[in-house]
C-alpha angles and dihedrals in degrees: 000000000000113000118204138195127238131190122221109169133025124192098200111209091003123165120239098220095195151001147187114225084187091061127053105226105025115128122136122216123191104279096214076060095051094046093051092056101035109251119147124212113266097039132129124256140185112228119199119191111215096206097067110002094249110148123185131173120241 
């Protein structure tokens, strides 16, 4: 069976508030934010970063 990702909330030009470099996937986003779109903690989320273009998942 093919499992697929789908996107439900975006939070355009957000701030990431706070991360971890000693754990892979720690990053910390306003929770007032969070609660507003719908993501859960826990789930999984795409950061781009503006500057260069990089993306990663988290």
């Amino acid at each position: 069976m093919t499992q697929i990702k789908l996107m439900h909330a975006k939070l355009h030009r957000v701030t990431v508030t706070e991360a971890n470099v000693n754990y892979v996937g720690s990053i910390t986003i306003d929770q007032d934010l969070m609660e507003k779109v719908g993501i859960l903690p826990l789930e999984e989320v795409d950061v781009i970063n503006l500057a260069n273009g990089k993306r990663w998942s988290t």
